[in-house]
LUMLONU-322161 format. One record per residue: residue in one letter; x, y, z of N, C-alpha, C, CB in turn. Coordinates in steps of 0.2 Angstrom, whole numbers, padded with zeros to 4 digits, always signed. Glycine has a CB too. Example, Ala and Ser with C-alpha at 12.3 -4.5 7.8 and 13.67 -1.06 7.14 Angstrom:
BEGIN
A+0066-0028+0039+0062-0022+0039+0066-0016+0039+0057-0022+0045;S+0064-0011+0035+0068-0005+0036+0064+0000+0039+0070-0003+0029;
This chain:
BEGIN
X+0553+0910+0639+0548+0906+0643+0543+0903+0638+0545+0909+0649;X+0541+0897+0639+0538+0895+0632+0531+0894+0634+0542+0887+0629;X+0526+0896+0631+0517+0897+0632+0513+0892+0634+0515+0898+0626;X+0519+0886+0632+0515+0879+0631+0518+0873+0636+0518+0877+0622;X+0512+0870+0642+0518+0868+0647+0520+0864+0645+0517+0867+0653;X+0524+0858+0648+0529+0855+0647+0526+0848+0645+0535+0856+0654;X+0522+0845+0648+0520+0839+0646+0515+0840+0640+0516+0835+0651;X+0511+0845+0637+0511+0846+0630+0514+0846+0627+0510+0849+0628;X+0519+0848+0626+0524+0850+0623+0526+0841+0624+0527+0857+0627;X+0529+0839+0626+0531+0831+0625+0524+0827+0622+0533+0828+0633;X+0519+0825+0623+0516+0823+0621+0515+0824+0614+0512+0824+0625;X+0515+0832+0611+0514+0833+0605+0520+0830+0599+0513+0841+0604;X+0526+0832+0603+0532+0830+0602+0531+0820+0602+0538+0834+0609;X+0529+0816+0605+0530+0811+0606+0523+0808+0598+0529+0809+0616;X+0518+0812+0597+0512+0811+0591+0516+0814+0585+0503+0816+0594;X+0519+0818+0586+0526+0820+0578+0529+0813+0575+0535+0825+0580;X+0530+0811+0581+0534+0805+0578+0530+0798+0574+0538+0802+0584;X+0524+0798+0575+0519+0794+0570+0520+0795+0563+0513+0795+0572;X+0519+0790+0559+0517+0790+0553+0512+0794+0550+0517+0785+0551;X+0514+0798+0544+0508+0803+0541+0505+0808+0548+0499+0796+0537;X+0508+0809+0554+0504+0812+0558+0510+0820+0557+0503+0807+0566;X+0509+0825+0557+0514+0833+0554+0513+0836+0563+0508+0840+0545;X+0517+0843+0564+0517+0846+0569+0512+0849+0570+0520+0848+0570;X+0506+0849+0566+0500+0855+0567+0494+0847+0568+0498+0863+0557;X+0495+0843+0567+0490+0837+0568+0491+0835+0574+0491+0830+0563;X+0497+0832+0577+0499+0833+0581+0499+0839+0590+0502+0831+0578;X+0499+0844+0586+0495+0848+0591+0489+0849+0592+0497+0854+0591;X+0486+0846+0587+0476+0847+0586+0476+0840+0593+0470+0842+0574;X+0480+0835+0591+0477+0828+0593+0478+0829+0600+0478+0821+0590;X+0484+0832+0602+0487+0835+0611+0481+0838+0613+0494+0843+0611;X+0480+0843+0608+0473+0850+0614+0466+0846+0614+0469+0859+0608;X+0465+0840+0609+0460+0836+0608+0459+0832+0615+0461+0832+0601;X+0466+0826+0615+0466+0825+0624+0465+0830+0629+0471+0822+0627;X+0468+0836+0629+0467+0840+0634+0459+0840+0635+0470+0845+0633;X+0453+0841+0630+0448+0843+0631+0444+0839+0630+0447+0849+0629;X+0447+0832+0632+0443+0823+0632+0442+0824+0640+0448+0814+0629;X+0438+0818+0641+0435+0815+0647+0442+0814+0649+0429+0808+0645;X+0443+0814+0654+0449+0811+0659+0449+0803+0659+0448+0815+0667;X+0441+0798+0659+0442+0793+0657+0443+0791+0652+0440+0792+0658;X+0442+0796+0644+0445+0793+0640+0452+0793+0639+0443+0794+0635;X+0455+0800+0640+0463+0798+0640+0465+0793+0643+0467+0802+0643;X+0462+0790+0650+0464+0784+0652+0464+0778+0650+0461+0783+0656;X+0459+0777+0645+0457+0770+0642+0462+0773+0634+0446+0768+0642;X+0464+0778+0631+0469+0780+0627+0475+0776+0628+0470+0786+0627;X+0478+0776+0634+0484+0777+0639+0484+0770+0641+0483+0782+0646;X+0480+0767+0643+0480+0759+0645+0479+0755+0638+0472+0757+0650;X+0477+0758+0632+0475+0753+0623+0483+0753+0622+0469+0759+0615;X+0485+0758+0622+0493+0760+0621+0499+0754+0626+0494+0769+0624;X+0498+0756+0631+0502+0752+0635+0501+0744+0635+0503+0755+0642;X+0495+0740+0634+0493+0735+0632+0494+0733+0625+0487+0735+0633;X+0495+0737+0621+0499+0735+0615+0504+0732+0613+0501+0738+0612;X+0509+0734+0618+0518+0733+0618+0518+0729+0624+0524+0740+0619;X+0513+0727+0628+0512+0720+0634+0510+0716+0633+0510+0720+0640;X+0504+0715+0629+0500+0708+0626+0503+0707+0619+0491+0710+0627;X+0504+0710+0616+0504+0710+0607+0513+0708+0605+0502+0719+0604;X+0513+0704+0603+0520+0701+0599+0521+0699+0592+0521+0694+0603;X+0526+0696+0592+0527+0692+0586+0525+0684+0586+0534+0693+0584;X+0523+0681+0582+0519+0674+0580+0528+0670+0580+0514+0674+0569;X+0529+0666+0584+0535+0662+0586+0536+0658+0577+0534+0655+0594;X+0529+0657+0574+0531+0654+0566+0532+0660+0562+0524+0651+0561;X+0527+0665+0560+0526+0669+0556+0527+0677+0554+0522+0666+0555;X+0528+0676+0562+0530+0683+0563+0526+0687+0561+0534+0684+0559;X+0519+0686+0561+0514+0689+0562+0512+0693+0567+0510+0686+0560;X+0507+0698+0570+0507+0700+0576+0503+0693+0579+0505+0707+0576;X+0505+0694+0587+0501+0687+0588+0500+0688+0597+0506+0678+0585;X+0493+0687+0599+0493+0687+0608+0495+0681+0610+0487+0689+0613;X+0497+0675+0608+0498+0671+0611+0505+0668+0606+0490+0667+0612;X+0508+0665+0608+0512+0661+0605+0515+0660+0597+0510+0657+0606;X+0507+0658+0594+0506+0658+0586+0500+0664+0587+0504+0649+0582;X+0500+0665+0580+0494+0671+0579+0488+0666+0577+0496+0677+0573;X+0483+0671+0575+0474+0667+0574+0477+0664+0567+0466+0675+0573;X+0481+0665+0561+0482+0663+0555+0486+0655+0557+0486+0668+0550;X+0490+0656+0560+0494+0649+0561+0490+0645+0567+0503+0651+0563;X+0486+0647+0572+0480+0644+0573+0475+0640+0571+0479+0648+0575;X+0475+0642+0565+0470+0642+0562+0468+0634+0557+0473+0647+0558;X+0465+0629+0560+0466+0621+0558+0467+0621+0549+0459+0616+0561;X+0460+0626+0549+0457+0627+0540+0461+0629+0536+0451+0633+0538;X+0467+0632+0537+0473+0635+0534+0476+0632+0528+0477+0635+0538;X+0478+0631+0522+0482+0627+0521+0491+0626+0522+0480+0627+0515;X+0493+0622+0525+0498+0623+0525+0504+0620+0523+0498+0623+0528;X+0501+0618+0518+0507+0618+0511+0509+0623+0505+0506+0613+0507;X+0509+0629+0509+0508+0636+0505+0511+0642+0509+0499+0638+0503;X+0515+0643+0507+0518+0652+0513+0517+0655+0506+0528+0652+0517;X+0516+0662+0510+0516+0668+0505+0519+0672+0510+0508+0671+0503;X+0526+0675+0507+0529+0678+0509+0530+0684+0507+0533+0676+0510;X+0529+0690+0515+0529+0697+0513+0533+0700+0517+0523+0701+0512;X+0533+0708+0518+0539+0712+0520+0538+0713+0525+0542+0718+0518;X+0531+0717+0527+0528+0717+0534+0522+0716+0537+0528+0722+0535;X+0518+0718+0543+0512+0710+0546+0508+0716+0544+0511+0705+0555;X+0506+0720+0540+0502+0725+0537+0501+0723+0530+0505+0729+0537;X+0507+0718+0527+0506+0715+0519+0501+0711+0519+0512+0710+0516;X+0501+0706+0525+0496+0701+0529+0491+0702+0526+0494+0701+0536;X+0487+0710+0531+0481+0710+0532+0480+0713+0524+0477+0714+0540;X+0484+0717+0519+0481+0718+0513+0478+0710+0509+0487+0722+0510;X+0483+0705+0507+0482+0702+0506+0476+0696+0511+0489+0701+0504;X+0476+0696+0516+0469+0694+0517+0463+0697+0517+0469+0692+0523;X+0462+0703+0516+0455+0706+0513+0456+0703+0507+0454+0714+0514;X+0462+0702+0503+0458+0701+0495+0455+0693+0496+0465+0702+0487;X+0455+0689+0501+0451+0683+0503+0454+0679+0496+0441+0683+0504;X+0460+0680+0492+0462+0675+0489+0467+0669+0489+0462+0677+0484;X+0467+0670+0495+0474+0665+0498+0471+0662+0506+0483+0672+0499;X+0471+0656+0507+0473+0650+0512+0477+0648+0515+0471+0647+0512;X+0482+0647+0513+0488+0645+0516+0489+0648+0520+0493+0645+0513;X+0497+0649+0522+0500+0653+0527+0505+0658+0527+0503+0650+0531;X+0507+0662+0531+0513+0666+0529+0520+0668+0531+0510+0671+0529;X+0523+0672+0530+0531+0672+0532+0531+0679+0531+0538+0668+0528;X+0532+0683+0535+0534+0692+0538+0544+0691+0537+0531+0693+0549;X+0544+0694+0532+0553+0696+0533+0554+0700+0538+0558+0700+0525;X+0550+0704+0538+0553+0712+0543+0557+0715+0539+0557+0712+0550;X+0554+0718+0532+0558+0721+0529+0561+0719+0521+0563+0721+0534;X+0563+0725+0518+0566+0719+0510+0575+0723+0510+0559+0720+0498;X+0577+0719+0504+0586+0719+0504+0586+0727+0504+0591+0714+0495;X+0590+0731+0507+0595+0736+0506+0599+0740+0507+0594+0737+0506;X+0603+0737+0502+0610+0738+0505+0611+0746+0507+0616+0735+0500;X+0608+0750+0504+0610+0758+0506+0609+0756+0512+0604+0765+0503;X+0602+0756+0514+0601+0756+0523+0604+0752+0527+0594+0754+0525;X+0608+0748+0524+0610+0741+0525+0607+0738+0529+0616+0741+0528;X+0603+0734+0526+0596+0730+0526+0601+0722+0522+0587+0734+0520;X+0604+0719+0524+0604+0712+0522+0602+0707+0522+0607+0711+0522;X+0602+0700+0520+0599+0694+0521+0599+0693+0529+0601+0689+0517;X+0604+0694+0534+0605+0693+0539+0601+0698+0543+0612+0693+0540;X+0598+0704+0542+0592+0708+0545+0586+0705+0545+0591+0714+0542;X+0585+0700+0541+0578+0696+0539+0576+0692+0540+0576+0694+0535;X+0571+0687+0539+0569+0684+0545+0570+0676+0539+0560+0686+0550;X+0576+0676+0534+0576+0670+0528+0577+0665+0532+0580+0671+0522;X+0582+0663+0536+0583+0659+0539+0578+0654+0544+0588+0662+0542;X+0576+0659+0546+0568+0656+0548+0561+0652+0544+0564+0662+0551;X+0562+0657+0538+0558+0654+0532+0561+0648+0530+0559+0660+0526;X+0569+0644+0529+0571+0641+0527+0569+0635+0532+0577+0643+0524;X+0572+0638+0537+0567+0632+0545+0559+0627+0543+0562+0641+0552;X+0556+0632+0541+0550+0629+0537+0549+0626+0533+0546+0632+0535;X+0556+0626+0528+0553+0621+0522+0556+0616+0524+0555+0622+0514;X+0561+0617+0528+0565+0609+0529+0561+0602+0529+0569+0609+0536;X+0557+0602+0533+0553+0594+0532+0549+0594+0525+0547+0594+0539;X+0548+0596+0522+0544+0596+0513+0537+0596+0513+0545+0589+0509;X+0535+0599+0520+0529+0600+0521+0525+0606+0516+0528+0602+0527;X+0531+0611+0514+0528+0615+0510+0530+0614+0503+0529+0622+0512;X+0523+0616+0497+0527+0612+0491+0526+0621+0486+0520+0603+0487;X+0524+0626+0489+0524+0631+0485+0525+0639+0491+0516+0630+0481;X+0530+0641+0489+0532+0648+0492+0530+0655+0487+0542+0649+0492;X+0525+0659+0489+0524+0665+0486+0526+0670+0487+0520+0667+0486;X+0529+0674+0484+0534+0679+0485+0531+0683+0483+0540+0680+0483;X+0529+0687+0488+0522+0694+0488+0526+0700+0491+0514+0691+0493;X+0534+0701+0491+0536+0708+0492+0534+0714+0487+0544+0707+0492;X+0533+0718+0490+0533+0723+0486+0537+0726+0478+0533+0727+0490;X+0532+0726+0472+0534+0727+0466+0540+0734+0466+0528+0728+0461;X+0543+0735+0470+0551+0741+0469+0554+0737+0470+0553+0749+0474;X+0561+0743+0469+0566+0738+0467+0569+0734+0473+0571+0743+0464;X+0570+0735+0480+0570+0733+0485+0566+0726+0484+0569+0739+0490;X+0559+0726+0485+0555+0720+0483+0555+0715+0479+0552+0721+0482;X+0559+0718+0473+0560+0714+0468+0569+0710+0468+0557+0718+0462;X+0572+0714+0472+0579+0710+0473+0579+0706+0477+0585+0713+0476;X+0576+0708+0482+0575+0703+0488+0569+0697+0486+0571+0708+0496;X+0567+0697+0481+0561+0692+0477+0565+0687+0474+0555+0696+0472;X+0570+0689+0470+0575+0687+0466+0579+0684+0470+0578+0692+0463;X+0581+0686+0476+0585+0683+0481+0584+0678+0485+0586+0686+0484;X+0579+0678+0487+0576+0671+0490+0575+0667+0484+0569+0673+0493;X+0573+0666+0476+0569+0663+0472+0579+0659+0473+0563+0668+0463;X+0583+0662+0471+0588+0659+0472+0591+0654+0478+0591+0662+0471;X+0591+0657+0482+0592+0653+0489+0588+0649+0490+0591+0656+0495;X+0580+0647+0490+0576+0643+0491+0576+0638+0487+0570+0647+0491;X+0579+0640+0482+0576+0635+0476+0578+0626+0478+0582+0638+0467;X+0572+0622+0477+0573+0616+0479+0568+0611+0474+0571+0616+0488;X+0572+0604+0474+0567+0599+0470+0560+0601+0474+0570+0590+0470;X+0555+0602+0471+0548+0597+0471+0544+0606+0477+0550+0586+0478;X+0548+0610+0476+0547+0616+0479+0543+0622+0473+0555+0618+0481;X+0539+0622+0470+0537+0630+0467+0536+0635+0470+0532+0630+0464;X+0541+0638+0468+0542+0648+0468+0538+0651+0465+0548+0651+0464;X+0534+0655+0465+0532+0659+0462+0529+0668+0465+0527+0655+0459;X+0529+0671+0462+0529+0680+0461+0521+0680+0460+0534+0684+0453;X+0519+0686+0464+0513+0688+0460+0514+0693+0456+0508+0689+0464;X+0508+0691+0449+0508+0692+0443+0506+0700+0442+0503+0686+0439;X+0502+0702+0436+0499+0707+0435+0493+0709+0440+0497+0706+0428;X+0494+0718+0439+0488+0719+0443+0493+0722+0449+0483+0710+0444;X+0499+0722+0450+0501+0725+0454+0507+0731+0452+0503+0720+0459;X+0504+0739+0451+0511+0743+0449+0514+0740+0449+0513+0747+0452;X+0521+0745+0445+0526+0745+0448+0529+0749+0453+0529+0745+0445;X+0533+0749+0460+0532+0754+0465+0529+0755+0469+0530+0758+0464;X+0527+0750+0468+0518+0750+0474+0520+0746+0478+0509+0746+0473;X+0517+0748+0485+0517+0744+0489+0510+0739+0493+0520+0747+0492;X+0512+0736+0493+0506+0729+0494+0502+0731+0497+0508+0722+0498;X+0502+0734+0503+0498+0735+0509+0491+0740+0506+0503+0739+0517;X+0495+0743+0502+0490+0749+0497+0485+0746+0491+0497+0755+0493;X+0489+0742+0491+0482+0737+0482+0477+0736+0488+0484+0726+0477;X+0471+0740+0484+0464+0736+0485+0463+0728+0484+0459+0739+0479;X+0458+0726+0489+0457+0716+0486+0456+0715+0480+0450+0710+0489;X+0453+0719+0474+0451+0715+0466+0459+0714+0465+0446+0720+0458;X+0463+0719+0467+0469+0719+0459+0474+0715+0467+0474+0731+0454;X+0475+0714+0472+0478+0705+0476+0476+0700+0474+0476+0703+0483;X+0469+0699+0474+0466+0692+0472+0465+0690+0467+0460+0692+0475;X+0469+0697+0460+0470+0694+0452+0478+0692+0453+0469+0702+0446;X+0482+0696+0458+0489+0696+0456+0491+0689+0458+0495+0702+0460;X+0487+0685+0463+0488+0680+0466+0484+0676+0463+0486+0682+0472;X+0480+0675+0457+0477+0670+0454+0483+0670+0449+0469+0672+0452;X+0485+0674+0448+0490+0677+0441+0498+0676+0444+0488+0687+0438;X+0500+0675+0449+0507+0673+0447+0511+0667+0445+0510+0673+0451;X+0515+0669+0445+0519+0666+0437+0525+0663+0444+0523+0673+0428;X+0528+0658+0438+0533+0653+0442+0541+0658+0440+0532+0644+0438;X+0544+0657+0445+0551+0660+0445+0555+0655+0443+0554+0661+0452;X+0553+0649+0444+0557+0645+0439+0560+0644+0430+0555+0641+0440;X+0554+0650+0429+0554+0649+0420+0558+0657+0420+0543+0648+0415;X+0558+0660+0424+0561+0668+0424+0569+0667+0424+0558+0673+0432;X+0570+0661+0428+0579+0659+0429+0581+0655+0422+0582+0653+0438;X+0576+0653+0418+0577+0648+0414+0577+0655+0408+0571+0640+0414;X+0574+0658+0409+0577+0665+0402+0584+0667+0401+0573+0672+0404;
């Protein structure tokens, strides 16, 4: 007979499954609601279930978004002859704190791998390609993460995409190798992003 009743016990079980959250954090944060206000669990319980009912994906960009398009593709001041394309809507908000990009962006949901079997068909390229069709955009930034996953799937697009009157480019120095985006502080974004280099002179090596 187990010490612990049954909806603790699920609850703690259901807070394991979070990212960076272990079985002993998770039983802190269980006994922590237990010994909250009964109205804050409530309003805990209602932030949660208002997450996954009001909160979507940006029908452009795949960004999170409450309405249709998100606040970036909303956004009149924007430039939009510029996508910056990253893995997830977390790449987003890294690269908009470093405040050195205006344009707009593209969310793959993810980069190439085949172990996991993650392929171009799991990603949102086809949609990305949607965008350039009218020639509104004249520059794609490929801001996947510097591993090796990031950098195939960087490689992969620079090929697929490739079009007259279209610049590709990678952000430059200033980002490990290994790293993932969401983790750079704004100085070393808002260098890698002043500092990328064109994919076209990389295929021409």
């Amino acid at each position: 007979m187990s010490l612990i009743p049954e909806p603790v016990e699920r609850l703690a079980a259901e807070l394991g499954r979070l990212p960076g959250i272990g079985p002993k954090t998770a039983q802190r944060l269980t006994f922590f609601c237990l010994r909250s206000d009964p109205s804050q669990v409530a309003q805990l319980a209602a932030a949660l279930s208002d997450l996954r009912s009001a909160v979507g994906a940006c029908s452009r960009c795949f960004f999170i978004a409450d309405a249709e398009l998100c606040a970036i593709c909303r956004n009149p001041s924007r430039d939009p002859s510029a996508i910056c394309v990253v893995e997830d809507a977390l790449d987003v908000l890294a690269v908009e704190r470093s405040g050195g990009f205006r344009g707009l962006y593209h969310v793959l949901g993810g980069a190439l791998s085949p172990i996991e079997g993650v392929g171009p068909d799991q990603l949102r390229v086809a949609e990305l390609e949607a965008r350039l069709r009218d020639g509104a955009v004249t520059e794609v930034i490929l801001a996947t993460d510097p591993d090796v996953e990031g950098e195939a799937t960087a490689h992969y697009l620079a090929e697929r995409l490739a079009a007259p009157g279209l610049r590709l480019t990678r952000l430059a120095h200033g980002l490990p190798a290994g790293a993932d985006l969401q983790y750079a502080d704004e100085l070393t974004i808002a260098r890698a992003l002043a500092g990328r280099r064109s994919l076209d002179a990389d295929r021409a090596i």
